[in-house]
C-alpha positions in Angstrom: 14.2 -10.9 19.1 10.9 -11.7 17.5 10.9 -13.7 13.9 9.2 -13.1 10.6 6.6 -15.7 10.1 6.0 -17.1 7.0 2.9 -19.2 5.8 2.9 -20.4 2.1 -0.4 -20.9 0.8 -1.3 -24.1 -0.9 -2.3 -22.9 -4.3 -4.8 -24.8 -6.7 -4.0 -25.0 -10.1 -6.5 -22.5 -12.3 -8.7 -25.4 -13.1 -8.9 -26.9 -9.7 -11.9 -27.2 -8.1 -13.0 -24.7 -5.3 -11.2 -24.6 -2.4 -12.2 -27.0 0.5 -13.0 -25.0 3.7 -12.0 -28.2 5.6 -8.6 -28.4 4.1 -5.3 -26.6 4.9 -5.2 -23.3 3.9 -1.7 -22.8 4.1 1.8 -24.5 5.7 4.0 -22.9 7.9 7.7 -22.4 6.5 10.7 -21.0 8.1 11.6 -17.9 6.2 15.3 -18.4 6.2 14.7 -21.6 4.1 14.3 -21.9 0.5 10.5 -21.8 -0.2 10.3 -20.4 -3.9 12.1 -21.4 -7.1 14.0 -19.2 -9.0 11.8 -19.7 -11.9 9.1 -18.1 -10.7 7.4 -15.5 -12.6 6.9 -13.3 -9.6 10.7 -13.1 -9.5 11.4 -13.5 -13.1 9.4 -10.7 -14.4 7.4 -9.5 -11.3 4.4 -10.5 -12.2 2.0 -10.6 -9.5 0.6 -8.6 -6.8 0.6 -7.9 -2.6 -0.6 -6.0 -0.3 1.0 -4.6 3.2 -1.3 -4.5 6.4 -0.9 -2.9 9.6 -0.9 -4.9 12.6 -1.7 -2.9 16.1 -1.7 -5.4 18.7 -1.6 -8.4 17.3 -4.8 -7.0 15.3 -4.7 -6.7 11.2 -5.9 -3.4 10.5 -8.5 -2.9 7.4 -8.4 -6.6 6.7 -11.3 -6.7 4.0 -10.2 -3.6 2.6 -7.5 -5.2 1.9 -8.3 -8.3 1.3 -10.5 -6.4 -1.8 -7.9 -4.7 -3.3 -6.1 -7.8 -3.0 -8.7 -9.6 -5.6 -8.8 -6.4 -7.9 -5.4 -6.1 -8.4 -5.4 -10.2 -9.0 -8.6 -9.7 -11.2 -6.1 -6.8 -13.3 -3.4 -9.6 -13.7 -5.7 -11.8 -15.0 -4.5 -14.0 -12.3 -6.8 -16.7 -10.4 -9.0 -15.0 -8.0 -7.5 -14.8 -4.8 -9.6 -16.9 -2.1 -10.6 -14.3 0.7 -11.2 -17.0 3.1 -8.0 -18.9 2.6 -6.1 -15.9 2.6 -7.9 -14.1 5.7 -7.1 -17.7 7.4 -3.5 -17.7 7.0 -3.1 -13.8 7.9 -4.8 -14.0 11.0 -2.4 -17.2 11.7 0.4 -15.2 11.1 -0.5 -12.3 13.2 -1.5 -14.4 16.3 2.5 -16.0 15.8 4.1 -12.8 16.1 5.8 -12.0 19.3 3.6 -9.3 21.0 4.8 -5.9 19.8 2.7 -2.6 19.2 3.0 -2.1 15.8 4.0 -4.9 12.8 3.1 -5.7 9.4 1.9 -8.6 7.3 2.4 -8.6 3.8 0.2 -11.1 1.1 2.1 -11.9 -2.0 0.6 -13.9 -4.9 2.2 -14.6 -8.4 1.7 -16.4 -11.5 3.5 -18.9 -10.1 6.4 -21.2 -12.1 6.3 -20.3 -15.9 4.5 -23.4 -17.6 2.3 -24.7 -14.3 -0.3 -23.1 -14.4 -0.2 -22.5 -10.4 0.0 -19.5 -8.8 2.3 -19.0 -5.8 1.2 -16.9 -2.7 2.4 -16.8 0.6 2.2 -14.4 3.9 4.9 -13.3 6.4 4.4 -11.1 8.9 7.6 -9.0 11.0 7.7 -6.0 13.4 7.2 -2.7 11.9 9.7 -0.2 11.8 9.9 3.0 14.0 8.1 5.7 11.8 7.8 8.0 14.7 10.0 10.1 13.1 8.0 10.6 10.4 5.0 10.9 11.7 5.4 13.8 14.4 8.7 15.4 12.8 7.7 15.4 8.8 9.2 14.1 5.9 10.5 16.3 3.1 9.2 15.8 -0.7 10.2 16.4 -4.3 8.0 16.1 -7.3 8.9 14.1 -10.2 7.2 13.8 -13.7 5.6 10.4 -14.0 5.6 9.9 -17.4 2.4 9.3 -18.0 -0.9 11.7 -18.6 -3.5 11.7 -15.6 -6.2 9.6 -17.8 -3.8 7.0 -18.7 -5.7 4.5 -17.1 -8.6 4.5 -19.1 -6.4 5.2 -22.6 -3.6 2.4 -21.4 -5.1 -0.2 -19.1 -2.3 -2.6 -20.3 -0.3 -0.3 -18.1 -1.6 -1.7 -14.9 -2.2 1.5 -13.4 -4.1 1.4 -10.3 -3.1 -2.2 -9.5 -0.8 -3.5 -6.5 1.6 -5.0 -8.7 5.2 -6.5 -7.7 7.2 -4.2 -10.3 7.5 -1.8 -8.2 11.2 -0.8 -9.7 10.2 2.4 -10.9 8.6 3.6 -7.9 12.2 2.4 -5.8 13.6 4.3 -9.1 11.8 7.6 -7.8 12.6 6.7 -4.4 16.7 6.8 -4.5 16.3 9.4 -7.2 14.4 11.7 -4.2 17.2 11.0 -2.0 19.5 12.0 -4.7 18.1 15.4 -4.1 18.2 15.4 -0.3 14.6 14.1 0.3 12.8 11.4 2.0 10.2 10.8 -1.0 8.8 11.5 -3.9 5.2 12.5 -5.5 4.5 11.6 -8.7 2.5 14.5 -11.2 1.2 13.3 -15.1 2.9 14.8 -17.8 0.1 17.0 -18.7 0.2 18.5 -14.6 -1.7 16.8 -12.4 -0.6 15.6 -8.6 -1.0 11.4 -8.5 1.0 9.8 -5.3 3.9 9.7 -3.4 6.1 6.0 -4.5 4.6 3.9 -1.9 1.7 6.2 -0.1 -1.5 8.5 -1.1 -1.3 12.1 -0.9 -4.0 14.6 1.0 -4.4 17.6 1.4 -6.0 20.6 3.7 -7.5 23.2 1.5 -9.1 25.3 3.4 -10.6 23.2 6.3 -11.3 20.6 4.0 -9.4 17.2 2.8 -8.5 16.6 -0.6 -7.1 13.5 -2.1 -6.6 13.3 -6.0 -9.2 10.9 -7.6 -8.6 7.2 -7.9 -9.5 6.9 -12.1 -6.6 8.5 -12.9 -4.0 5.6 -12.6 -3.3 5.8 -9.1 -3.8 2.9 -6.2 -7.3 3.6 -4.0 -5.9 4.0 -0.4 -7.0 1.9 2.0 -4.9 3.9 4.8 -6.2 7.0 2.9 -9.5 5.9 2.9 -9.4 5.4 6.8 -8.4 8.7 7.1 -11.3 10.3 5.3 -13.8 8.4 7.8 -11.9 10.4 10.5 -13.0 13.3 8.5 -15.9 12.5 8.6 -16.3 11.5 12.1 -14.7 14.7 13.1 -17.2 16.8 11.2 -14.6 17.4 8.2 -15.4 17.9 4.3 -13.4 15.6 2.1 -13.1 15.3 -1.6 -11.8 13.6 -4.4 -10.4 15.8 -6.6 -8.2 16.6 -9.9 -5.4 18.0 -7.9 -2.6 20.4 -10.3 1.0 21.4 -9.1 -0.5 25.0 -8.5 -3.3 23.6 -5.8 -1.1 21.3 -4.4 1.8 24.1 -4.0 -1.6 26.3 -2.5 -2.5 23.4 0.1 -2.6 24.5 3.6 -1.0 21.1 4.6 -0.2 17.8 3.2 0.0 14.2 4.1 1.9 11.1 2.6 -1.0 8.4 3.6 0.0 4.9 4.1 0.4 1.1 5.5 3.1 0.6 8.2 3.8 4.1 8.6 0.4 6.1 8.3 0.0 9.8 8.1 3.3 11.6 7.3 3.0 15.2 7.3 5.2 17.0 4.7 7.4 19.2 5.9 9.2 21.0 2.8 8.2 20.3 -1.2 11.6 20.5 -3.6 13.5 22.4 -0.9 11.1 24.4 0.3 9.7 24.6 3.7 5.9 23.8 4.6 3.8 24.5 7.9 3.0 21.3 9.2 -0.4 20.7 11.4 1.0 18.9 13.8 -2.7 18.5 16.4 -4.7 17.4 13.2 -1.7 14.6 12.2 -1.9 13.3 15.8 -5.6 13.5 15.6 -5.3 11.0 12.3 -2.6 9.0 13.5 -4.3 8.3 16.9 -7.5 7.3 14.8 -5.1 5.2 12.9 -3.4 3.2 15.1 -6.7 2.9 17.1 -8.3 1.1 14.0 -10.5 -2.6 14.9 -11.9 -2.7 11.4 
């Protein structure tokens, strides 16, 4: 049975000087062992951010991508900038550790660290995906559910952390149970004043009339990396996409739909609060095969 491998990073403290190419970028730990302390703000309060990548093959998928979002979530924080080589290092370490499967995942985590150090925590682990073949050829089912928020809440409420990969991610697991509640897989979040955001852990697109449509990332919702790979299929394959204010109405109008993410890819969406939705089930194997096919 094949392990989760764990590599903590060796931090500098936020004063420290640049990181020494020549040093260790990270230690391997056995993940069943105590690595973190309990007082750790990451823990404590959640403060701090990650990101989840794909791994076909032994190969991360998106890796800078990543790796950018990564420092802009950090940058959010106001945590110490993340250092790409370092990190890129230890996750291509933990990748070439795992037992060879098809499909796994690595996931970067870095937090404020101990409350009084002044030194950030971060470490990777990497572990076999689960099977979302379910999901992707069979559909998942939806409901909507009122964020809370208005659409431009990111520019009116920055403090909010909209837009950033943070670790307080109890609201969306919140949504999550409460869509299960009503006999669904998952949830998409719409603003109080109408508009359609994200599902809890995945992008939303659309096909309006031949054309894919994702709503726009400046209105408090995370850019896509996995969404963004799917738009250069598009675009490849000769298709329009946009970014778009999406409402309820043109979302309830799309011709299909697609929960868009890490580790499990395109989802098609096969019912919306109950109510049954065509699926295009040759343009989702079309994107998944892109997907999955992915060397940058």
């Amino acid at each position: 049975m094949t392990e989760t491998v764990l590599a903590v990073l060796n931090q500098p403290s936020r004063d420290a000087a640049p990181h020494d190419p020549a040093a260790d970028a990270f230690t391997w730990a056995k993940p069943l062992e105590e690595h973190i302390q309990v007082q750790d703000l990451g823990i404590t309060r959640g403060d701090g951010v990650f990101e989840t990548i794909t791994v076909v093959d032994g190969h991360p998928q998106a890796l800078e991508p990543h790796l950018a979002r990564f420092g802009r979530s950090a940058s959010m924080l106001d945590l110490p900038e993340p250092d790409a080589d370092a990190w890129r290092q230890a996750i291509e370490a933990v990748c070439a550790r795992l037992d060879p499967v098809r499909e796994a995942f690595v996931k970067t985590v870095l937090t404020r660290g101990v409350e009084g150090t002044d030194r950030p925590t971060g470490w990777v682990y990497g572990a076999p995906s689960p099977d979302s073949t379910a999901a992707r050829t069979e559909g998942i089912s939806v409901v909507t559910l009122d964020r809370g928020y208005r659409h431009d809440v990111e520019r009116t409420s920055p403090w909010l952390l909209q837009g950033a990969k943070t670790l307080s991610y109890g609201v969306n697991m919140a949504a999550l149970r409460e869509a299960v509640r009503r006999g669904a897989d998952d949830a998409v979040f719409v603003s109080t004043d109408g508009y359609v955001l994200e599902g809890t852990r995945a992008n939303l697109i659309l096909s309006v009339g031949g054309r894919l449509v994702t709503p726009r990332t400046d209105i408090g919702i995370l850019a896509g990396t996995t969404q963004a790979d799917v738009f250069r299929f598009a675009e490849e394959a000769g298709i329009e996409t946009a970014y778009e204010l999406v409402t309820l109405d043109d979302f309830h109008a799309a011709d299909a739909a697609w929960l868009v993410s890490s580790v499990r890819q395109a989802a098609p969406i096969r019912s919306v609060n109950g109510t049954p939705w065509s699926v295009d089930a040759e343009l989702t194997t079309r994107i998944n095969d892109f997907l999955l096919a992915r060397e940058v």
